[in-house]
MITOR-258351 format. One line per field, with one value per residue (C-alpha): residue number from 1; residue in one letter; x, y, z. Coordinates in pm, whole numbers, plus 50000, padded with zeros to 5 digits. Layout:
BEGIN
voza NUM / ...
kemar A / ...
x X / ...
y Y / ...
z Z / ...
***
This chain:
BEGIN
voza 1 / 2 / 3 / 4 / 5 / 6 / 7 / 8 / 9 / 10 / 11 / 12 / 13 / 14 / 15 / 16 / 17 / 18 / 19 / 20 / 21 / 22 / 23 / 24 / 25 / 26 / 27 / 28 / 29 / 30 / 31 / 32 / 33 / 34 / 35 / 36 / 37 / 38 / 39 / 40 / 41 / 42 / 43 / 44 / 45 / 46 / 47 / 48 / 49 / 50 / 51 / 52 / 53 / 54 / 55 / 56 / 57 / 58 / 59 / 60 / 61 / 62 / 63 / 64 / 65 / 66 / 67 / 68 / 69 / 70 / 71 / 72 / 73 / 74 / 75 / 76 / 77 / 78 / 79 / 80 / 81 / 82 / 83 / 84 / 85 / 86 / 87 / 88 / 89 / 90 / 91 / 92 / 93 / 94 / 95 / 96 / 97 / 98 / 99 / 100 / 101 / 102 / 103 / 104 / 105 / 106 / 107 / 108 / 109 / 110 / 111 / 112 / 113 / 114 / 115 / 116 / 117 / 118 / 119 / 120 / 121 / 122 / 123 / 124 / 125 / 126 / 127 / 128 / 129 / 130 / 131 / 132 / 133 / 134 / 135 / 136 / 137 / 138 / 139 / 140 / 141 / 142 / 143 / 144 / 145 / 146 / 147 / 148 / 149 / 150 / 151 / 152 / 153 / 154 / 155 / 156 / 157 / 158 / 159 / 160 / 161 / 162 / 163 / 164 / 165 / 166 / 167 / 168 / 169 / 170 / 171 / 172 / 173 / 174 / 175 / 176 / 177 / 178 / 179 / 180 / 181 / 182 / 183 / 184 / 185 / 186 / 187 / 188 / 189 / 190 / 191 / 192 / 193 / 194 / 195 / 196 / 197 / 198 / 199 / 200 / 201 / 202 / 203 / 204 / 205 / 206 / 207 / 208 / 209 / 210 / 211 / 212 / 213 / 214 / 215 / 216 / 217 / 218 / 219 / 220 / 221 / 222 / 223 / 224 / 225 / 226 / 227 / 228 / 229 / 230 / 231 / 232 / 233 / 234 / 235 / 236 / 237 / 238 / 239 / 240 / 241 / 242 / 243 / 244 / 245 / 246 / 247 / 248 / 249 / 250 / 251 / 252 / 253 / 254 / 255 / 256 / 257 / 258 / 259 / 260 / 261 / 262 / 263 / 264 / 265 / 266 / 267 / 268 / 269 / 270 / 271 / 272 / 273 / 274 / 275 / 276 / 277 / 278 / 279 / 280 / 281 / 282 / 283 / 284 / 285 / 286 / 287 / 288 / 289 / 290 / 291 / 292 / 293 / 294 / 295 / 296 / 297 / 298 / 299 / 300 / 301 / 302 / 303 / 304 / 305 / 306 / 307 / 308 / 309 / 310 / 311 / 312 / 313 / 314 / 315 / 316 / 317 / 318 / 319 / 320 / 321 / 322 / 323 / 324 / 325 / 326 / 327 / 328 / 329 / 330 / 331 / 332 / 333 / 334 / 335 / 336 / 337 / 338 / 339 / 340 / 341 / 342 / 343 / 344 / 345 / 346 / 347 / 348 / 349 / 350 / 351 / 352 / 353 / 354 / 355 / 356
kemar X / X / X / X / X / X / X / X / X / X / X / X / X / X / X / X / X / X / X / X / X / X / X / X / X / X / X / X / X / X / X / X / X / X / X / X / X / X / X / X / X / X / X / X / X / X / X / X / X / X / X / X / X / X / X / X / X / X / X / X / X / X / X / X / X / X / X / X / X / X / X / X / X / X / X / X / X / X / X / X / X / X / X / X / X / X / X / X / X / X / X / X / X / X / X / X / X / X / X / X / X / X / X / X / X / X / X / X / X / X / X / X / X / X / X / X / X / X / X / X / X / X / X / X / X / X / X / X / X / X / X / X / X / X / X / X / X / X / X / X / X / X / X / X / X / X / X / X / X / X / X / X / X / X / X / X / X / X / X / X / X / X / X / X / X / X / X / X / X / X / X / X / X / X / X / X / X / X / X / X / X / X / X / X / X / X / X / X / X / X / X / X / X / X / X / X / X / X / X / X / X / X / X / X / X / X / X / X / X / X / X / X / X / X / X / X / X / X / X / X / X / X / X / X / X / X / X / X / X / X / X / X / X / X / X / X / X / X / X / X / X / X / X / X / X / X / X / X / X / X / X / X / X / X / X / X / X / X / X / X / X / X / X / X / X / X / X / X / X / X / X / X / X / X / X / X / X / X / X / X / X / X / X / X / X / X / X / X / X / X / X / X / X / X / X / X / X / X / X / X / X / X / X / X / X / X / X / X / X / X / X / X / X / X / X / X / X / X / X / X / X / X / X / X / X / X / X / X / X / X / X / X / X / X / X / X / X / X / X / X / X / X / X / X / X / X / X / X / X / X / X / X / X / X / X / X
x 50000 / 50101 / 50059 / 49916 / 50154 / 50064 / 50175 / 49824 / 49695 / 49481 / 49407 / 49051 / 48775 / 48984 / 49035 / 49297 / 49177 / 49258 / 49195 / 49009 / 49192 / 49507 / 49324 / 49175 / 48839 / 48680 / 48420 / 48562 / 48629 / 48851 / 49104 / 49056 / 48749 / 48663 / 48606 / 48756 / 48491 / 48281 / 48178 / 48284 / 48562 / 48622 / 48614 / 48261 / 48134 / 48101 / 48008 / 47699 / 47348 / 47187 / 47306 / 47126 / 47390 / 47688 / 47507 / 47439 / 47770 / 47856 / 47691 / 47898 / 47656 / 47871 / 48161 / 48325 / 48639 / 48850 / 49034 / 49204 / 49170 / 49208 / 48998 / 48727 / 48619 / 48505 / 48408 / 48374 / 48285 / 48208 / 48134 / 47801 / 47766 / 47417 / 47199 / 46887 / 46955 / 46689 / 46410 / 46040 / 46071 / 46422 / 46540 / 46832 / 47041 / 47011 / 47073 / 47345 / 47445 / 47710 / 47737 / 47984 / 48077 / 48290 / 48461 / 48398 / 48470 / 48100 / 48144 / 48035 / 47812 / 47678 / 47816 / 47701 / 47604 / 47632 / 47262 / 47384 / 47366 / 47500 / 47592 / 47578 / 47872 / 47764 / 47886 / 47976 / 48039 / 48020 / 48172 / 48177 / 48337 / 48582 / 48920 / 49086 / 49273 / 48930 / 48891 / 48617 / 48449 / 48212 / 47998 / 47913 / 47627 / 47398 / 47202 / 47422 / 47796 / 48078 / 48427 / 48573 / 48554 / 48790 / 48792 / 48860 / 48979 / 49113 / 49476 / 49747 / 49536 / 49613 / 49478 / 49634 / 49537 / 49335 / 49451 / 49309 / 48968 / 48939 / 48735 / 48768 / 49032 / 48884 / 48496 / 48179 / 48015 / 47654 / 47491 / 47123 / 46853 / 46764 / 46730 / 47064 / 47158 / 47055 / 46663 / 46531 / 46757 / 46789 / 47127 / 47412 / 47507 / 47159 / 47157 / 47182 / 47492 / 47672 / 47551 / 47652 / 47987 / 47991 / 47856 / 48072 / 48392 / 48474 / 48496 / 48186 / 48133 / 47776 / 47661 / 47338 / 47162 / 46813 / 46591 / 46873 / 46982 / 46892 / 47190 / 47310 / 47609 / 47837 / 47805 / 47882 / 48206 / 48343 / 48208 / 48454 / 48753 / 48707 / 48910 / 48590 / 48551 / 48207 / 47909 / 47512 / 47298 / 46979 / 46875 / 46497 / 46247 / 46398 / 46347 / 46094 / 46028 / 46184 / 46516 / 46593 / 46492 / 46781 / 47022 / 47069 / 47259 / 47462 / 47538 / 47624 / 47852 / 48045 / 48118 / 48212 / 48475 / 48641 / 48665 / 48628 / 48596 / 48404 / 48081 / 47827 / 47440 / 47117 / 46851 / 46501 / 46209 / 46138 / 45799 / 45605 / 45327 / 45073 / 45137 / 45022 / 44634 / 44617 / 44769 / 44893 / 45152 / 45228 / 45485 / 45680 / 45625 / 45727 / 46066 / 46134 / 46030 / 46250 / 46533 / 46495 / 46525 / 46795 / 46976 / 46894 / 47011 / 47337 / 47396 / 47313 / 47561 / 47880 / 47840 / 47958 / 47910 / 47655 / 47336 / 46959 / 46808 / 46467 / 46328 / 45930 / 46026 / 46299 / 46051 / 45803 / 45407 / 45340 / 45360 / 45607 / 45913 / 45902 / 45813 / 45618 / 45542 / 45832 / 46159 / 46316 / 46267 / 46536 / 46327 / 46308 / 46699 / 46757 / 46520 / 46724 / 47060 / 46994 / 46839 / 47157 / 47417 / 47244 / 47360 / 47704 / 47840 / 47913 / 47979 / 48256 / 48376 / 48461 / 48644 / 48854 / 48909 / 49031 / 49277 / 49443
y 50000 / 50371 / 50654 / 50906 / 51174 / 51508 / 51681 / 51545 / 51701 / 52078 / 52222 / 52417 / 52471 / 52367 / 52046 / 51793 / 51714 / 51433 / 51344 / 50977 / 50890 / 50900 / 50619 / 50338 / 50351 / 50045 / 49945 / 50052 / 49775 / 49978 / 50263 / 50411 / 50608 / 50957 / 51109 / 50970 / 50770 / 50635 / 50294 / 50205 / 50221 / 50507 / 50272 / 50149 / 50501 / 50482 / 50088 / 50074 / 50040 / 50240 / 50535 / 50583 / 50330 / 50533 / 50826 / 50623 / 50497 / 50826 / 50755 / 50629 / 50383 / 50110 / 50298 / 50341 / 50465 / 50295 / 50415 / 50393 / 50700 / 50814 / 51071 / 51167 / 51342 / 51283 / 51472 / 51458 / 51664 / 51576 / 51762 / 51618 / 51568 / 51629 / 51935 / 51653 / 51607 / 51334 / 51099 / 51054 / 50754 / 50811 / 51105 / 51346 / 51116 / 50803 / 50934 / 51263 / 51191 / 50977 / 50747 / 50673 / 50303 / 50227 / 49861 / 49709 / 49370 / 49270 / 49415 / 49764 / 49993 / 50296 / 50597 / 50887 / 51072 / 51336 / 51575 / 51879 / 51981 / 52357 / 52492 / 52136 / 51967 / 51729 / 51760 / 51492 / 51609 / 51328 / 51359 / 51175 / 50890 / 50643 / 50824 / 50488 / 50365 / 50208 / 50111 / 50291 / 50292 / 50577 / 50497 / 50726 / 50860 / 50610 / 50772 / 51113 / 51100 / 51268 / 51456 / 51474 / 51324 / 51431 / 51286 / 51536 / 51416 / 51675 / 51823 / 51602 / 51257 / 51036 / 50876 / 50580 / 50323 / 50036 / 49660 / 49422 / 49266 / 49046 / 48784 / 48813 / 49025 / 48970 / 49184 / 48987 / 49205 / 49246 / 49359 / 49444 / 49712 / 49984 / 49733 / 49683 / 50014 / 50127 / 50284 / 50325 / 50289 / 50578 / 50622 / 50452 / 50178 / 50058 / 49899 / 49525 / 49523 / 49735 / 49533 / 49203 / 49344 / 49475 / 49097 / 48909 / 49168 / 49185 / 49455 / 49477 / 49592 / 49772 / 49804 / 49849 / 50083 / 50184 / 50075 / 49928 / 49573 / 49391 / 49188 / 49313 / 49170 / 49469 / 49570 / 49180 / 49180 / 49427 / 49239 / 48958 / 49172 / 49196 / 48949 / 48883 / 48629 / 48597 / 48778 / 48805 / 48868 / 49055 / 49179 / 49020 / 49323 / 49498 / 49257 / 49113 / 48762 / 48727 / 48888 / 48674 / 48384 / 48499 / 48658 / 48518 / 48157 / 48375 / 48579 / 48299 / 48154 / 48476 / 48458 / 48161 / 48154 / 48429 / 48293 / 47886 / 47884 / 48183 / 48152 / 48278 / 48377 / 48426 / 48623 / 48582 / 48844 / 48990 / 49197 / 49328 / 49061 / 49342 / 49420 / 49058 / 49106 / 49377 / 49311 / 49055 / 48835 / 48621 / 48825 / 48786 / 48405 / 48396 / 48533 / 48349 / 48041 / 48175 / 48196 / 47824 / 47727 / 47934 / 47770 / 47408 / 47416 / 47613 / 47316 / 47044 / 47243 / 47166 / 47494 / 47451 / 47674 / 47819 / 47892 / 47986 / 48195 / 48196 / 48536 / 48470 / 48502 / 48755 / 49013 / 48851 / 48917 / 49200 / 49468 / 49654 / 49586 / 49855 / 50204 / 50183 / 49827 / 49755 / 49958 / 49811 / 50048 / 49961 / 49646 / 49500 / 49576 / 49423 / 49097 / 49102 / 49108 / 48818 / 48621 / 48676 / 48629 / 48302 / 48150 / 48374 / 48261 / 47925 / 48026 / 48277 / 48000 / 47778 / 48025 / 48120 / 47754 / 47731 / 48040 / 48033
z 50000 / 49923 / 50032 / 49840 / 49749 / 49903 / 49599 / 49463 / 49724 / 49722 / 50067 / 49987 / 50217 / 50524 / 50396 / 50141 / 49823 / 49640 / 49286 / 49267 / 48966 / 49189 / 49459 / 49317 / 49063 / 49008 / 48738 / 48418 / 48223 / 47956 / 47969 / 47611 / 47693 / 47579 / 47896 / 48235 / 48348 / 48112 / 48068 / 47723 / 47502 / 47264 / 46981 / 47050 / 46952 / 46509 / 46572 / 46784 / 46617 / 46887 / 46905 / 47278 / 47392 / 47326 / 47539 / 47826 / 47851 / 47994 / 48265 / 48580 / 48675 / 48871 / 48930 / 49266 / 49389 / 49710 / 49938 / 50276 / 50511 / 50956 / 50856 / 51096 / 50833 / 50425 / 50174 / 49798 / 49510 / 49153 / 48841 / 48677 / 48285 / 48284 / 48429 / 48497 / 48858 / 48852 / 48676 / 48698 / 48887 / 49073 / 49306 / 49248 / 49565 / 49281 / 48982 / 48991 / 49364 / 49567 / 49885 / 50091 / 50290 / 50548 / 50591 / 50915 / 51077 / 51008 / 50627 / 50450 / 50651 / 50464 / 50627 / 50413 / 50083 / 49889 / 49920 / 49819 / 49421 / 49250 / 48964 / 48774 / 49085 / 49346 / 49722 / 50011 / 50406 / 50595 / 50951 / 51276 / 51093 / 51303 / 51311 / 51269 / 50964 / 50771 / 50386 / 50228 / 49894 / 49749 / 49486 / 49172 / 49034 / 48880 / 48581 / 48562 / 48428 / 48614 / 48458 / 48775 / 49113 / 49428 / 49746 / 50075 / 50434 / 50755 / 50699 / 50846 / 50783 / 50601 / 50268 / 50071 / 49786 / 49960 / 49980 / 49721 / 49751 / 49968 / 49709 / 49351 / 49148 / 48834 / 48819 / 48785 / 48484 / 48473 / 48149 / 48071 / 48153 / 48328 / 48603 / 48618 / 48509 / 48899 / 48819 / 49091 / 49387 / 49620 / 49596 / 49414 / 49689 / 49628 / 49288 / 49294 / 49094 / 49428 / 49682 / 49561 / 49495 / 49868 / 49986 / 49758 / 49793 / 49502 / 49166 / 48964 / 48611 / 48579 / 48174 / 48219 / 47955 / 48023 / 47764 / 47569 / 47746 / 47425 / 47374 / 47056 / 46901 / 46819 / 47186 / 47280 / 47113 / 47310 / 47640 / 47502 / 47603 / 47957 / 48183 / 48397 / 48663 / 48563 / 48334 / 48460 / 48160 / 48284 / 47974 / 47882 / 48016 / 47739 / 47483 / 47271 / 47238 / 46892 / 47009 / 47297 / 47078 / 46793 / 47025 / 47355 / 47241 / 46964 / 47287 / 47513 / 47243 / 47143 / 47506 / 47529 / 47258 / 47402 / 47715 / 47776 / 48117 / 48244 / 48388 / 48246 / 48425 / 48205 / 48433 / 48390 / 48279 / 48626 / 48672 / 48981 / 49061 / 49098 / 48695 / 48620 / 48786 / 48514 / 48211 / 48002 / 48087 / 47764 / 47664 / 47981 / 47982 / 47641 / 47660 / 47984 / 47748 / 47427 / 47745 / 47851 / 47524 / 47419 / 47767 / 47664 / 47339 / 47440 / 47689 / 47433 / 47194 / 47471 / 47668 / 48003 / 48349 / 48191 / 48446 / 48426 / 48707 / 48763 / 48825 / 48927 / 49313 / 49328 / 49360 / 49654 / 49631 / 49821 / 49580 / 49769 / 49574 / 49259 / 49236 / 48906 / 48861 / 48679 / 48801 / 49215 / 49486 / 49759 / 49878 / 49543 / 49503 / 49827 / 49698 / 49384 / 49535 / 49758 / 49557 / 49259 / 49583 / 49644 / 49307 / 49261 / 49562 / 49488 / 49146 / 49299 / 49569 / 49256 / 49035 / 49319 / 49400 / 49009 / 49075 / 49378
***
């Protein structure tokens, strides 16, 4: 571990800052980007179909940035891409803002975030926090993108780079929808993707795109250059029957080629149950069908570690889980997390028998 230097240092507003960049950010899974922290490559730009994907890849969904501090004190600021702070269905703390988690011997507690919005920047003061050398991790705005992000502790603290995780080193990557993409947790530590990187510890890989998790095979092929431990494909409320019928085994075998081994997680249509007393719910079965089948055949083909995960329970039955019908409130995060932890772990458990 190393201190950072204090030459990266500012002293502003009574307190250091620190440029993230110079700690350690976690969930890009590629350095040639156009701006600091966006989610794809560059190169992806002049080769997507949707052009909607290339825009939402600015957004810093998924991202967090670790460190190791003594200060009693933590702030943060961060210069937002965007001037929407929020969404119809998702607050300004979810969407533009920041949280902040603290390491303790029981695992992460949440120990703050970032209210405070002007002049298009986001703001962090969290104090009171244990003035003993602690790990912590801040998360990034879900559905806003950032060009900047500095970290702030008390003069004469001190702030490092943080140990490795202590499970995987390789991320677990989760693709698909706005689901996944973080709509509509509260704040950023609240998106499934987060928490099962917080419960697992280890790096995650968030490329959700609202509206646009339909598996399409330009976007795919970059997928195949990430060195991931293992890739959750949560992609079927965006899609239509037809799609995940002629893209998901296509998908599953680009993958596979690319990397032999890997394992690879197929997710389920998930809807609110109260949804299904009103409308229609062919569709849903369908695709969940088209999914099954697309799973059977890739197995009959010679895939291997590949998994299916039911979705019909993740939700429960009480109606208490979205905050439209469709999109997770915290609950329904928290449902979706546990249930996804449930099959990762022993996923995770056997890759890292396989590695160490």
């Amino acid at each position: 571990m190393h201190a950072a230097s204090p030459l990266a240092g500012t002293l502003a507003d009574g307190l250091m800052w620190y440029d993230a960049r110079d700690l350690v950010v976690e969930g890009q899974g590629w350095s040639d980007v156009e701006s600091p922290f966006d989610r794809l490559p560059l190169r992806a730009r002049d080769v997507l179909t949707e052009p909607e994907v290339w825009d939402l890849s600015h957004d810093s969904a998924g991202l967090c940035v670790r460190f190791e501090t003594d200060s009693p004190r933590i702030g943060a600021d961060w210069q937002l891409r965007r001037e929407r702070l929020s969404l119809h269905h998702m607050p300004a703390t979810g969407a533009s803002g920041a949280d902040l988690y603290v390491r303790e011997e029981r695992g992460w507690r949440f120990a703050g975030m970032g209210m405070c919005f002007r002049d298009g920047r986001g703001w962090m003061d969290c104090r009171d926090v244990p003035p003993n050398m602690r790990e912590c991790a801040m998360y990034f705005p879900l559905f806003n993108g950032v060009t900047s992000f500095r970290i702030a502790i008390e003069p004469g603290r001190t702030i490092r780079r943080p140990p490795r995780r202590r499970g995987l080193s390789k991320p677990i990557v989760f693709y698909g929808t706005s689901i996944v993409h973080g709509a509509s947790a509260s704040r950023p530590g609240m998106a499934y993707p987060a928490m099962i990187g917080r419960w697992l510890d280890c790096p995650i890989i968030n490329l959700g795109f609202s509206g646009k998790g339909k598996m399409y095979p330009e976007l795919v092929k970059f997928f195949t250059e990430l060195d991931a431990s293992v890739f959750v494909a949560d992609c079927l409320p965006n899609m239509k029957p037809q799609e995940v019928e002629q893209r998901a085994a296509p998908m599953v075998h680009q993958l596979r080629k690319a990397h032999p081994k890997m394992p690879i997680v197929l997710v389920d249509n998930i809807v609110d149950q109260r949804l299904l007393s009103d409308m229609d719910d062919s569709g849903r079965q369908m695709k969940n069908r088209m999914l099954q089948a697309a799973y059977e055949r890739c197995i009959a083909e010679g895939v291997s570690n590949l998994h299916l995960v039911s979705a019909d329970p993740i939700l429960g039955h009480d109606w208490d889980s979205t905050v439209d019908g469709v999109h997770p409130n915290d609950l329904g995060f928290h449902r979706m997390a546990t249930a996804l932890h449930a099959v990762l772990k022993p996923i995770v458990a056997r890759v890292q028998e396989t590695t160490t």
